[in-house]
DOTOR-31459 format. One record per atom (N, C-alpha, C): residue number from 1; residue in one letter; atom name; x, y, z. Coordinates in steps of 0.2 Angstrom, whole numbers. Example, Ala and Ser with C-alpha at 12.3 -4.5 7.8 and 13.67 -1.06 7.14 Angstrom:
! DOTOR-31459
+-----+------+------+-------+-------+-------+
!  nr ! rest ! atom !  east ! north !    up !
+-----+------+------+-------+-------+-------+
!   1 !    A !    N !    66 !   -28 !    39 !
!   1 !    A !   CA !    62 !   -22 !    39 !
!   1 !    A !    C !    66 !   -16 !    39 !
!   2 !    S !    N !    64 !   -11 !    35 !
!   2 !    S !   CA !    68 !    -5 !    36 !
!   2 !    S !    C !    64 !     0 !    39 !
+-----+------+------+-------+-------+-------+
END
This chain:
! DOTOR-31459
+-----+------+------+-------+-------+-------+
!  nr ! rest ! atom !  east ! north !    up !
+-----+------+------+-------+-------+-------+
!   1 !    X !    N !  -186 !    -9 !  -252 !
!   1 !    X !   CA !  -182 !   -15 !  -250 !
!   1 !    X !    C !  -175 !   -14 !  -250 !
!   2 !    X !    N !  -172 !   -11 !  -257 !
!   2 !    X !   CA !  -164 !   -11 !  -256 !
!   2 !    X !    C !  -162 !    -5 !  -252 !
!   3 !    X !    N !  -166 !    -1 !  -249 !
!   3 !    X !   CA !  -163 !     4 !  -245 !
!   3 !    X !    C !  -165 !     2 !  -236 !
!   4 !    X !    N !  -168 !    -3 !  -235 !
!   4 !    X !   CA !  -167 !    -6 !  -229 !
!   4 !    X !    C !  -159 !   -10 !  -227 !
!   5 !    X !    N !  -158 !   -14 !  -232 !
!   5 !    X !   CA !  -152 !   -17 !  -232 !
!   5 !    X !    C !  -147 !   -15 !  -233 !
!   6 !    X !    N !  -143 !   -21 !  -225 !
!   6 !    X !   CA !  -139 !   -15 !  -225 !
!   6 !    X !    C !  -131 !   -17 !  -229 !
!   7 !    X !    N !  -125 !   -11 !  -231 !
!   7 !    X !   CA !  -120 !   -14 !  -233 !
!   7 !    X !    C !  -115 !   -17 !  -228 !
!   8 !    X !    N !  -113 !   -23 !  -233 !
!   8 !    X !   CA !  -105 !   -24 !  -227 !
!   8 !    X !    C !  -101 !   -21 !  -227 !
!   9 !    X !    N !   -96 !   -18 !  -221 !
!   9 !    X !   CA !   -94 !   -13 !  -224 !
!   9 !    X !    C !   -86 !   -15 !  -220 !
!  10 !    X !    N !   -80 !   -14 !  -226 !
!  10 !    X !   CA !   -74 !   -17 !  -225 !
!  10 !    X !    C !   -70 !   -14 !  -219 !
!  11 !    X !    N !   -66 !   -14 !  -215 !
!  11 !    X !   CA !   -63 !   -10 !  -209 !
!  11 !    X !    C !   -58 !    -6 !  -215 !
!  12 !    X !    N !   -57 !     1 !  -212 !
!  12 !    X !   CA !   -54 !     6 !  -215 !
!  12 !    X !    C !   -46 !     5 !  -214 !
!  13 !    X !    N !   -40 !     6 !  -219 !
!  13 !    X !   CA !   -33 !     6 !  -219 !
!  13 !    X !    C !   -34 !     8 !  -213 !
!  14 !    X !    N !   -26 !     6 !  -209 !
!  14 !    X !   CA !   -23 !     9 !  -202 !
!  14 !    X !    C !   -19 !    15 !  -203 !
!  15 !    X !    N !   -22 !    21 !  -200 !
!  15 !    X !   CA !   -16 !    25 !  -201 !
!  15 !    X !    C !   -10 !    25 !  -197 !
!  16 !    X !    N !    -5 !    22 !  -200 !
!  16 !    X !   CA !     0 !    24 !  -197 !
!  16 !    X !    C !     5 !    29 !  -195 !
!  17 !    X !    N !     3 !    34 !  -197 !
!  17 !    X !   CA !     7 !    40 !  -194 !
!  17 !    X !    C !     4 !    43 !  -189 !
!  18 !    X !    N !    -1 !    41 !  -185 !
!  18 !    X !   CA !    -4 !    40 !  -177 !
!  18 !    X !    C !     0 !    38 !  -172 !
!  19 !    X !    N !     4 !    42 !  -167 !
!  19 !    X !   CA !     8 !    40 !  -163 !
!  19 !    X !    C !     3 !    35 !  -158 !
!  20 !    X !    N !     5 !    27 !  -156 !
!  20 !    X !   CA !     3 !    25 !  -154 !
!  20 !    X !    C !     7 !    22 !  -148 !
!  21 !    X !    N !     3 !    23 !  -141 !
!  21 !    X !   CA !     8 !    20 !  -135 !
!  21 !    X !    C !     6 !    15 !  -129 !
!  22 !    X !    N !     9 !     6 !  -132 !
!  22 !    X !   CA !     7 !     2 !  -131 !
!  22 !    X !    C !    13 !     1 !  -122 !
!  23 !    X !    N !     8 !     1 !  -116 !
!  23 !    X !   CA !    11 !     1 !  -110 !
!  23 !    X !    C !    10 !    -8 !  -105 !
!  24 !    X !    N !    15 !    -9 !  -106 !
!  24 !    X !   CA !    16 !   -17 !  -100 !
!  24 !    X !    C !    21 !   -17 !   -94 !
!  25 !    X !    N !    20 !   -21 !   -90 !
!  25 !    X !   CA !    26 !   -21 !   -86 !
!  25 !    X !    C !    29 !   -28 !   -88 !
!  26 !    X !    N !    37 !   -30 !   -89 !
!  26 !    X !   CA !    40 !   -34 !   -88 !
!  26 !    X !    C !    47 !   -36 !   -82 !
!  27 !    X !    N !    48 !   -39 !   -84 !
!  27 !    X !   CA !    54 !   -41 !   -78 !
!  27 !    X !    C !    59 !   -39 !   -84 !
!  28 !    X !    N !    64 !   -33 !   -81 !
!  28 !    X !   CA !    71 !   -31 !   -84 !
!  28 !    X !    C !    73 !   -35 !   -88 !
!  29 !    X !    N !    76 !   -35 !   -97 !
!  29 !    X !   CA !    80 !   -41 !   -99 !
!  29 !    X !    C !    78 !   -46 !  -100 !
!  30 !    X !    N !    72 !   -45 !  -101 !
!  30 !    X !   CA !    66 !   -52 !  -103 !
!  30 !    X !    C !    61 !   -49 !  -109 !
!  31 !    X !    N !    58 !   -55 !  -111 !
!  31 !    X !   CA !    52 !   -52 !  -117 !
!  31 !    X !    C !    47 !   -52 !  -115 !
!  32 !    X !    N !    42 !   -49 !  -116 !
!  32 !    X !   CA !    37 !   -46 !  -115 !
!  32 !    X !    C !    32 !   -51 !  -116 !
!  33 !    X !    N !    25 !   -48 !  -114 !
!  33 !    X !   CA !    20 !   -54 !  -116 !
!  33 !    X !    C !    19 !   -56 !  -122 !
!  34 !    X !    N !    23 !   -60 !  -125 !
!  34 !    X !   CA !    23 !   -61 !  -132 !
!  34 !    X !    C !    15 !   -63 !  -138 !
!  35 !    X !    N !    11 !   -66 !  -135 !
!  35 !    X !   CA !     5 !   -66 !  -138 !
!  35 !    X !    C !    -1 !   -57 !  -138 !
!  36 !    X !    N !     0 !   -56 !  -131 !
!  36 !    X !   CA !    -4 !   -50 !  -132 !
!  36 !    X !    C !     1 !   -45 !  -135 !
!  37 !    X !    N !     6 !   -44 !  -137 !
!  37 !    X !   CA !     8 !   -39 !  -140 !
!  37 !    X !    C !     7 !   -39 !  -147 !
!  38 !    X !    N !    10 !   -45 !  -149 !
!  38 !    X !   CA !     8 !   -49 !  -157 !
!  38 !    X !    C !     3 !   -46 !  -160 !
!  39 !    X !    N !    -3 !   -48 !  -155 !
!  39 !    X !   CA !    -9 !   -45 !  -157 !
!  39 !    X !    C !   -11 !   -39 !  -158 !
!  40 !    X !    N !    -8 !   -33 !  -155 !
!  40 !    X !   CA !    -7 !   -28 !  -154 !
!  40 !    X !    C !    -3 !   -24 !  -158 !
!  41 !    X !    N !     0 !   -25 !  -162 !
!  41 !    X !   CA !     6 !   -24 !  -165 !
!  41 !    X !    C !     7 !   -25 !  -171 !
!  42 !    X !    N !     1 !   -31 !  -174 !
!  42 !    X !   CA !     2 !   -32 !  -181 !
!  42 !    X !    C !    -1 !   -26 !  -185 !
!  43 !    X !    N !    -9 !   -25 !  -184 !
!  43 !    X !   CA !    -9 !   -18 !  -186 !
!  43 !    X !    C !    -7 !   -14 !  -186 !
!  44 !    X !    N !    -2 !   -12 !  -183 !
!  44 !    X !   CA !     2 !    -6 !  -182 !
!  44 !    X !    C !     7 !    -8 !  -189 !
!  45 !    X !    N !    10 !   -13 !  -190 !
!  45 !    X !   CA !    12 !   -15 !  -194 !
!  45 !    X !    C !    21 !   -14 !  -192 !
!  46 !    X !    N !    19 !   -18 !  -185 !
!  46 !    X !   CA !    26 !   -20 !  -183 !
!  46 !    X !    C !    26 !   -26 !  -182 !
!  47 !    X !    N !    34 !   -27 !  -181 !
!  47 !    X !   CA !    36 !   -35 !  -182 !
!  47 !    X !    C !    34 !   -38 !  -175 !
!  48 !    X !    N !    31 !   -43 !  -169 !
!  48 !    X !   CA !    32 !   -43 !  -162 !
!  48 !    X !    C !    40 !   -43 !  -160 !
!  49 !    X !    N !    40 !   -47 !  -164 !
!  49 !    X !   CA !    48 !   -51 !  -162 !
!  49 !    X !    C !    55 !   -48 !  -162 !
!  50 !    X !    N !    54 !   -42 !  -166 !
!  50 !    X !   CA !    61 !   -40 !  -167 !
!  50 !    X !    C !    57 !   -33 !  -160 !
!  51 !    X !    N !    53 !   -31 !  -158 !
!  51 !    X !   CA !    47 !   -26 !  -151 !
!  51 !    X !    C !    50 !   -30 !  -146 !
!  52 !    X !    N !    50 !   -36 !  -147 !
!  52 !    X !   CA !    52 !   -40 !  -140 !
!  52 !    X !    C !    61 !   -41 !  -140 !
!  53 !    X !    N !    63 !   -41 !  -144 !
!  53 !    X !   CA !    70 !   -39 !  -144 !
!  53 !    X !    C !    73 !   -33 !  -141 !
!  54 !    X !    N !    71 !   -26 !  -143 !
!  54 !    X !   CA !    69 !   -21 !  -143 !
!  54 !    X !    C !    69 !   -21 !  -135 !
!  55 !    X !    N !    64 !   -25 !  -134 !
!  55 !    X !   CA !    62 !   -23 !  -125 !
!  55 !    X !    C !    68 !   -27 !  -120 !
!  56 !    X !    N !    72 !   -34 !  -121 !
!  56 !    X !   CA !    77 !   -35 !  -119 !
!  56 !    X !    C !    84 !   -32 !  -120 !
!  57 !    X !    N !    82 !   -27 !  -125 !
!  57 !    X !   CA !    91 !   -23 !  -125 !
!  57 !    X !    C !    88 !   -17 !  -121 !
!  58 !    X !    N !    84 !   -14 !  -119 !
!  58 !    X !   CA !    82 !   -10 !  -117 !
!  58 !    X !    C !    81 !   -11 !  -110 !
!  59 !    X !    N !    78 !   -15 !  -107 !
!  59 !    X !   CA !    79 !   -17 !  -102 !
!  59 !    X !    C !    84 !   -21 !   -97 !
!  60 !    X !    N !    91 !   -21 !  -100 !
!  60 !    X !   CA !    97 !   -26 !   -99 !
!  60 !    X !    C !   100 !   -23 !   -92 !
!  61 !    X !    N !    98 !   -16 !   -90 !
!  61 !    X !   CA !   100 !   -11 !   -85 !
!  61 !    X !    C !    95 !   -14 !   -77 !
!  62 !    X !    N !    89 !   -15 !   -80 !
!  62 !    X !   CA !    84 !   -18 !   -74 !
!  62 !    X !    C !    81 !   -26 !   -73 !
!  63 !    X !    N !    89 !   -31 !   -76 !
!  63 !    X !   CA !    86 !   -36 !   -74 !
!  63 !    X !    C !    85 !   -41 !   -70 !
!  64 !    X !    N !    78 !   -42 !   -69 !
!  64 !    X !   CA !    78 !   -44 !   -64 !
!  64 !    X !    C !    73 !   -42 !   -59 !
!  65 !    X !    N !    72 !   -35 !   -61 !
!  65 !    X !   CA !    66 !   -32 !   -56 !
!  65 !    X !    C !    62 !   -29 !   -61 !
!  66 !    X !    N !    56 !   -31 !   -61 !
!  66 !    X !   CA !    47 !   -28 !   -67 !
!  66 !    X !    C !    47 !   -19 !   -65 !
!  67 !    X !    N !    47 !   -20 !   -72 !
!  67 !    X !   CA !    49 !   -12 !   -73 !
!  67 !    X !    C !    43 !   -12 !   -78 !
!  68 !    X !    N !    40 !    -4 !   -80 !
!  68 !    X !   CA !    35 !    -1 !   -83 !
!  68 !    X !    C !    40 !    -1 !   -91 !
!  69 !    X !    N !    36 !    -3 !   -96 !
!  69 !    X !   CA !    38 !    -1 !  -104 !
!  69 !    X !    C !    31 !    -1 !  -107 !
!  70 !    X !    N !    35 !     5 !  -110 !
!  70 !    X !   CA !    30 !    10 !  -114 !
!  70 !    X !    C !    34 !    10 !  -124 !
!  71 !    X !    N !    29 !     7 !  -126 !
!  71 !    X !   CA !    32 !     5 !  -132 !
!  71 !    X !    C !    28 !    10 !  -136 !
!  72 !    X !    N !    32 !    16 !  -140 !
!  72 !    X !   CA !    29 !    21 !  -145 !
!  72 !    X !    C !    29 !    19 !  -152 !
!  73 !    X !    N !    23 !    19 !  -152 !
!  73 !    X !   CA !    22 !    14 !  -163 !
!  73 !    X !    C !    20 !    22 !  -165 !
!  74 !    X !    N !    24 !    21 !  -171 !
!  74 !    X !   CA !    23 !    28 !  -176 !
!  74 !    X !    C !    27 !    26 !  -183 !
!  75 !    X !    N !    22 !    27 !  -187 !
!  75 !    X !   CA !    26 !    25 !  -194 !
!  75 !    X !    C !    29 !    18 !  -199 !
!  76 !    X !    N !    26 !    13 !  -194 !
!  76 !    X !   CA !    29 !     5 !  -193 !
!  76 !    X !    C !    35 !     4 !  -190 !
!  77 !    X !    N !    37 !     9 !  -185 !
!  77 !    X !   CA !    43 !    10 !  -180 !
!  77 !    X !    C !    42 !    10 !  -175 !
!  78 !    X !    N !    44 !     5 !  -168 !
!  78 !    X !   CA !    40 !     5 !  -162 !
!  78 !    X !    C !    48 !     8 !  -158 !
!  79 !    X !    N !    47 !    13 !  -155 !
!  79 !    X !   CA !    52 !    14 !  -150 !
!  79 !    X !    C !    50 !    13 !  -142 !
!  80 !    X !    N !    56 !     9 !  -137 !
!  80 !    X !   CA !    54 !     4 !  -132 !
!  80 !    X !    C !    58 !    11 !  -124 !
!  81 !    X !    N !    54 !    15 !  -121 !
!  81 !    X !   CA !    54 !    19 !  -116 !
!  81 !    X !    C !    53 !    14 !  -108 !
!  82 !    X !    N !    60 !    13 !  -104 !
!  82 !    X !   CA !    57 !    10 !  -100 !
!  82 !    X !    C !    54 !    14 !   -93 !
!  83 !    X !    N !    53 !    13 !   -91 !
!  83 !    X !   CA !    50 !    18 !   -85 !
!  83 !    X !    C !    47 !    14 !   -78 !
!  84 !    X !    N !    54 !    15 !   -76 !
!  84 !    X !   CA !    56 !    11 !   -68 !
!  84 !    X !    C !    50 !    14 !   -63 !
!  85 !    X !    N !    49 !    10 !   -59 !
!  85 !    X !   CA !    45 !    15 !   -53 !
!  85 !    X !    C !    50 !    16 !   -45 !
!  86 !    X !    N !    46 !    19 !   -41 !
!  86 !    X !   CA !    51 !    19 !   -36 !
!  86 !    X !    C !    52 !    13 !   -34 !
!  87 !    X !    N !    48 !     7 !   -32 !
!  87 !    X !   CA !    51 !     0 !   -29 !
!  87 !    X !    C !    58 !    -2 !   -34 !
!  88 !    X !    N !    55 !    -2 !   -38 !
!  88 !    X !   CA !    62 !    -5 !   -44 !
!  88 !    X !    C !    68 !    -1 !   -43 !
!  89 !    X !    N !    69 !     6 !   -43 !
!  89 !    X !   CA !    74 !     9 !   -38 !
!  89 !    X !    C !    78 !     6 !   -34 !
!  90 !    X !    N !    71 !     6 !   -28 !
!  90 !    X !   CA !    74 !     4 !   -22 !
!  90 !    X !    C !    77 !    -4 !   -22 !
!  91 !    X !    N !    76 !    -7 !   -26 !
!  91 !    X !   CA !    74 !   -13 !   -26 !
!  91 !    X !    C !    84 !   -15 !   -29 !
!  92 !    X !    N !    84 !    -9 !   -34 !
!  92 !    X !   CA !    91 !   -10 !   -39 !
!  92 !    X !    C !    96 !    -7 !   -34 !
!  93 !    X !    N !    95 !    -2 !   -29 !
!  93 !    X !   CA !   102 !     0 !   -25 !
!  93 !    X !    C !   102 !    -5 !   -19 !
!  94 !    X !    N !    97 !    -9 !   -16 !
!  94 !    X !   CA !    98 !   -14 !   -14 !
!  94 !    X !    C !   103 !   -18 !   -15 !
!  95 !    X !    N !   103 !   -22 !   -22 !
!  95 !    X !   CA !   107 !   -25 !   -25 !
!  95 !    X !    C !   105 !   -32 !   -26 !
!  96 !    X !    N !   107 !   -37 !   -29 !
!  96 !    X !   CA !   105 !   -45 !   -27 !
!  96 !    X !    C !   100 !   -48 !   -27 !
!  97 !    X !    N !    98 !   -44 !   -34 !
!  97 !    X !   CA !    90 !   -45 !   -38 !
!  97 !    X !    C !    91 !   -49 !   -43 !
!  98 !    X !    N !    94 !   -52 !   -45 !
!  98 !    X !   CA !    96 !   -58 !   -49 !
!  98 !    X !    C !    91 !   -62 !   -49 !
!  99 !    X !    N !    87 !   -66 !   -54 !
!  99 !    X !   CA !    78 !   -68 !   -52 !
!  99 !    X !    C !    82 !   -75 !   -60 !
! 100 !    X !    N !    80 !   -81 !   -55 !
! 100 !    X !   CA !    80 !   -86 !   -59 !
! 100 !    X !    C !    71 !   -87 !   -63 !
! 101 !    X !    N !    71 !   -88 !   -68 !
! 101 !    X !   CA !    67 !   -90 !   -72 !
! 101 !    X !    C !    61 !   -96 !   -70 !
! 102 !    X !    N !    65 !  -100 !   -69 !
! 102 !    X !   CA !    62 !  -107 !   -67 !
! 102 !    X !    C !    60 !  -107 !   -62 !
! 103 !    X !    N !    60 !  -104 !   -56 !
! 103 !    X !   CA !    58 !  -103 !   -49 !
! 103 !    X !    C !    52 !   -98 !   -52 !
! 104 !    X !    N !    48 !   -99 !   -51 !
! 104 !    X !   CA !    40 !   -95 !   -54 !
! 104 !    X !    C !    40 !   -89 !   -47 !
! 105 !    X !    N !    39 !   -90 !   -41 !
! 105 !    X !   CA !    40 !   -86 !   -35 !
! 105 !    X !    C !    46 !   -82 !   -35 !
! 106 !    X !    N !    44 !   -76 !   -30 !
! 106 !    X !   CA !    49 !   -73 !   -31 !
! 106 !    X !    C !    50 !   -72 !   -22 !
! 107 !    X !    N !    57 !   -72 !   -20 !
! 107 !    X !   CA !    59 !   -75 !   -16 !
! 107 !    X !    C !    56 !   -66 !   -10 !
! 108 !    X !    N !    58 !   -67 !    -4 !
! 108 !    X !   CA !    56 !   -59 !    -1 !
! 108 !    X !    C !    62 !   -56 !    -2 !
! 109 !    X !    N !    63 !   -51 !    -3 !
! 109 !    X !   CA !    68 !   -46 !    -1 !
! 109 !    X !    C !    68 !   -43 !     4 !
! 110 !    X !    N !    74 !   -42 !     5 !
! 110 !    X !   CA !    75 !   -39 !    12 !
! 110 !    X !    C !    83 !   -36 !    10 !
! 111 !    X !    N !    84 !   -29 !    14 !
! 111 !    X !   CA !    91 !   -27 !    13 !
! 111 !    X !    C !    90 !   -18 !    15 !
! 112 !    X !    N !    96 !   -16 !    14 !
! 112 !    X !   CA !    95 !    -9 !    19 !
! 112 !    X !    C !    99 !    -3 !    15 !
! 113 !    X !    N !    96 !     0 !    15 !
! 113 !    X !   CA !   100 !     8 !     9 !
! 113 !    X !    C !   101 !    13 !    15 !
! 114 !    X !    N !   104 !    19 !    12 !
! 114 !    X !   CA !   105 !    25 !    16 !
! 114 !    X !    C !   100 !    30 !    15 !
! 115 !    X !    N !   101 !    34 !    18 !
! 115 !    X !   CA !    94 !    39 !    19 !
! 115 !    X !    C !    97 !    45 !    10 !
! 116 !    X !    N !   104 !    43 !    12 !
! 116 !    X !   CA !   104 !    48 !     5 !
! 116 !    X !    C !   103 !    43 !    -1 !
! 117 !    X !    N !   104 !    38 !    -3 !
! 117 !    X !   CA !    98 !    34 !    -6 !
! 117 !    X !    C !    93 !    36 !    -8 !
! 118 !    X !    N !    87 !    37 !    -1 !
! 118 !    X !   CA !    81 !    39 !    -3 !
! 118 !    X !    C !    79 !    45 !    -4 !
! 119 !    X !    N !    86 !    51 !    -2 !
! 119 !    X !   CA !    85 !    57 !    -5 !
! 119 !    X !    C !    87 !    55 !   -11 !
! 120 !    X !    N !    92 !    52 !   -15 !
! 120 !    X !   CA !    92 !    54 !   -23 !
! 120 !    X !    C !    85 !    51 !   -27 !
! 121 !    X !    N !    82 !    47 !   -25 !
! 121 !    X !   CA !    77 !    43 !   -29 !
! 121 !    X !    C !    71 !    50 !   -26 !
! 122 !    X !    N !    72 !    51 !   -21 !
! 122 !    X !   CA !    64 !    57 !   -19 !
! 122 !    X !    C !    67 !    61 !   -26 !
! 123 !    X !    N !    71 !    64 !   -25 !
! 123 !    X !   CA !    75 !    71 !   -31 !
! 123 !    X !    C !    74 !    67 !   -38 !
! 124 !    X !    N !    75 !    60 !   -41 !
! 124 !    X !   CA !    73 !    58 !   -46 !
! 124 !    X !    C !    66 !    59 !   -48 !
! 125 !    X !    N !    64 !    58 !   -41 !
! 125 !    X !   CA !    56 !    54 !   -42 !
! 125 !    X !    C !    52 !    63 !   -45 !
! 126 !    X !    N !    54 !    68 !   -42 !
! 126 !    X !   CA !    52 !    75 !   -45 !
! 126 !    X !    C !    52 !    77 !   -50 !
! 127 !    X !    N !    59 !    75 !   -52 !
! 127 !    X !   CA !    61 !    76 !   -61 !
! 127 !    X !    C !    57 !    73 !   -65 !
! 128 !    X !    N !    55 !    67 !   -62 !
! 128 !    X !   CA !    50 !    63 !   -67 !
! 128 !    X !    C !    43 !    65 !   -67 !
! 129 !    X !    N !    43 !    69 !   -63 !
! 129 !    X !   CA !    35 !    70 !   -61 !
! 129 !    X !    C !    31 !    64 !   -57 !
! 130 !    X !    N !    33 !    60 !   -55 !
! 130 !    X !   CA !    30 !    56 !   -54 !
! 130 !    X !    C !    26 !    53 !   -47 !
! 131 !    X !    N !    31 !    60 !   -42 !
! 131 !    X !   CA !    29 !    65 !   -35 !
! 131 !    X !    C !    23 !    66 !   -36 !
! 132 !    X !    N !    18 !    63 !   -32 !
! 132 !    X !   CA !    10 !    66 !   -28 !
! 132 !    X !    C !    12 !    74 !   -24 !
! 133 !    X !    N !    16 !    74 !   -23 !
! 133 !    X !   CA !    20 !    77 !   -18 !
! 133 !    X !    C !    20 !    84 !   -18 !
! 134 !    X !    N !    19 !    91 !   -15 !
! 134 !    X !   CA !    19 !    97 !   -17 !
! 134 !    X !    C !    26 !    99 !   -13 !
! 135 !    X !    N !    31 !    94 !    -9 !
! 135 !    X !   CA !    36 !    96 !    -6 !
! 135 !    X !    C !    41 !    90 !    -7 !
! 136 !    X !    N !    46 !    92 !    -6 !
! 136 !    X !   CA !    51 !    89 !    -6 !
! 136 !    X !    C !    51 !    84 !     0 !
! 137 !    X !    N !    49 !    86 !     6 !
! 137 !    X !   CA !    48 !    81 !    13 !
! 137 !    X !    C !    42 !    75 !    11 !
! 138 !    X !    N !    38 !    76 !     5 !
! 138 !    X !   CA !    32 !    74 !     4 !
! 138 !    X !    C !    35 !    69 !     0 !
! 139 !    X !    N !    38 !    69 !    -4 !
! 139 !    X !   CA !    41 !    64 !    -9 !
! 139 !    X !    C !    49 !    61 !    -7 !
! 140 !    X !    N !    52 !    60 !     0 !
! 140 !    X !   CA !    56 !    59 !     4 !
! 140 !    X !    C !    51 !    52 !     8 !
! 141 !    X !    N !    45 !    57 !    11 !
! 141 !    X !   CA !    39 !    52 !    15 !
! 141 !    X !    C !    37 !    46 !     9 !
! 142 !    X !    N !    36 !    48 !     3 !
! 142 !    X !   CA !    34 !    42 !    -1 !
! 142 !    X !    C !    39 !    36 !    -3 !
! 143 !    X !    N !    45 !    38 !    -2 !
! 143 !    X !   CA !    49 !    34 !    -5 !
! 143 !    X !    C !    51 !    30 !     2 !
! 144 !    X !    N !    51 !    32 !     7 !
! 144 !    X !   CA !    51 !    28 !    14 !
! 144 !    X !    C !    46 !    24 !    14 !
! 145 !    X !    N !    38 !    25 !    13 !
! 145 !    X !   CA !    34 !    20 !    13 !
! 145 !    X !    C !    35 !    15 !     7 !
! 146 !    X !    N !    36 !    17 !     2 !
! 146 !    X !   CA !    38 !    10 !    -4 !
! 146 !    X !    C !    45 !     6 !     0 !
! 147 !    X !    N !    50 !    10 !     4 !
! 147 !    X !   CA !    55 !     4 !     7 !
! 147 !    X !    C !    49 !     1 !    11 !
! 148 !    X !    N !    45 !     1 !    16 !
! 148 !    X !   CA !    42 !    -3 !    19 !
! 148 !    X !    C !    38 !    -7 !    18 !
! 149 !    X !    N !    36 !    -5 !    10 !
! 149 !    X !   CA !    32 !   -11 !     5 !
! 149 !    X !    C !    36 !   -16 !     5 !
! 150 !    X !    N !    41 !   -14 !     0 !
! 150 !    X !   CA !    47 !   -20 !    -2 !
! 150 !    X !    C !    52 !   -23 !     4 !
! 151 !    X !    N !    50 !   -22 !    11 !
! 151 !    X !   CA !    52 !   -22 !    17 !
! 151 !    X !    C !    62 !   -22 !    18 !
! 152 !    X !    N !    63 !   -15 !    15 !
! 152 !    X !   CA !    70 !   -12 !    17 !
! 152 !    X !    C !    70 !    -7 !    21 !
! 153 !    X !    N !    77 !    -9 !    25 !
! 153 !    X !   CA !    77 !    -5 !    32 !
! 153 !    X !    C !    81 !     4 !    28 !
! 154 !    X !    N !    80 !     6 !    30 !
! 154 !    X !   CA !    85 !    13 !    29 !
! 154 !    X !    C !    92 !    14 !    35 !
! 155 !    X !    N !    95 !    13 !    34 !
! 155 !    X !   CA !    99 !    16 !    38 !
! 155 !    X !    C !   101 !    11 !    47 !
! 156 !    X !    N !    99 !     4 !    45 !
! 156 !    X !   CA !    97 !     0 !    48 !
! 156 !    X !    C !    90 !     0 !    53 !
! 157 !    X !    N !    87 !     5 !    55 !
! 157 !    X !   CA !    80 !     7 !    55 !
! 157 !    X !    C !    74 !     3 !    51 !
! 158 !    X !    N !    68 !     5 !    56 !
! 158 !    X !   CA !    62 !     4 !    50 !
! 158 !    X !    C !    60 !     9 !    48 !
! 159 !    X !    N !    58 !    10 !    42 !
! 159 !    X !   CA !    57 !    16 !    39 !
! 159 !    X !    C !    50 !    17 !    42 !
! 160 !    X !    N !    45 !    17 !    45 !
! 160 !    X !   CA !    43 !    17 !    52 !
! 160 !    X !    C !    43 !    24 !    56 !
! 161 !    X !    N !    51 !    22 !    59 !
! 161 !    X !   CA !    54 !    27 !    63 !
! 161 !    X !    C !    56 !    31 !    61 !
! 162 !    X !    N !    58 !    32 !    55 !
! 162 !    X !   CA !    60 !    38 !    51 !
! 162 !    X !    C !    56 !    42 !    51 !
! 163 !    X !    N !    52 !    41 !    47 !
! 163 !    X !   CA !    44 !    44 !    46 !
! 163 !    X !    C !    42 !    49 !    53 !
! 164 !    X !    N !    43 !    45 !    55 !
! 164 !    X !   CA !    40 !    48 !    64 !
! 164 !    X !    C !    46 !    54 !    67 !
! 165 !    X !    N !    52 !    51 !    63 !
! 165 !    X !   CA !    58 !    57 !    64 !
! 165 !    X !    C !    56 !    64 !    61 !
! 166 !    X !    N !    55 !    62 !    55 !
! 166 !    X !   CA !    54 !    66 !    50 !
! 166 !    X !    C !    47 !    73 !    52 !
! 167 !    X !    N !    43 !    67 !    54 !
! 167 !    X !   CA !    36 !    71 !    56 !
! 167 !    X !    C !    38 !    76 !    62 !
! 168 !    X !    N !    40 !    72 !    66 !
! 168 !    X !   CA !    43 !    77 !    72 !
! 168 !    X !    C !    48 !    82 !    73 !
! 169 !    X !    N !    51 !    81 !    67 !
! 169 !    X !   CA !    56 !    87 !    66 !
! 169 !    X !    C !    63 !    86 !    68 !
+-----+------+------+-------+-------+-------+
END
């Protein structure tokens, strides 16, 4: 009978010297989802609030445009890595991304960069690895299609007929 039953058994200490990396997207300059972090992050045995601090000093460069953060817990010390994508790029050398809080929607963008524009972000986009891209014309072509997401012209063109330039030599 007492080897049937079973023990309750208490959850194990947290090991905190476990690099741990907790990933969100927020808007530049703003704090993060404050409740699923909290949650997140007590264990770890961080504070959320001074994490959320953290993520608006950190983000003070992209505000205004949802940017990737990557928050590293190790030791009961969370270090706050932001990690732009190509739209948020394009989005910043556009210019006049200024985003009111109180307006919930986000208005359309629309504006126009230079084609050397999308060569520096293609050339950045490599360094970061972040190219699918086995060629430099490849990751040139994907940065064209993200202006046509975010609906920016290149060079007063659609990026459209770049593309088509491009392919045609």
């Amino acid at each position: 009978w007492e080897s049937t039953r079973r023990k309750a058994r208490m959850p194990g200490k947290p090991d905190y010297t476990k690099l741990v990396v907790l990933k969100t997207k927020v808007f530049g300059g703003e704090s993060g989802p404050a409740q699923s972090l909290s949650a997140k992050l007590g264990p770890l045995g961080i504070n959320a609030k001074s994490a959320n601090a953290d993520i608006i000093k950190a983000g003070k460069e992209w505000q205004g445009i949802r940017v990737h953060v990557e928050l590293h817990c190790q030791n009961r010390v969370g270090a706050v890595h932001v990690k732009p994508g190509v739209s948020a790029q394009i989005i910043k050398t556009i210019g006049g991304y200024k985003r009111d809080r109180k307006k919930t929607k986000l208005e359309n963008r629309s504006g126009n960069i230079t084609f050397e524009d999308v060569e520096r972000i293609a050339k950045w986009m490599e360094e970061e690895g972040k190219s699918m891209s086995r060629t430099f014309q490849g990751s040139v072509l994907q940065v064209l299609g993200s202006c046509l997401s975010t609906g920016t012209t290149v060079d007063g063109k659609s990026p459209k007929a770049i593309v088509a330039e491009i392919r045609s030599g």
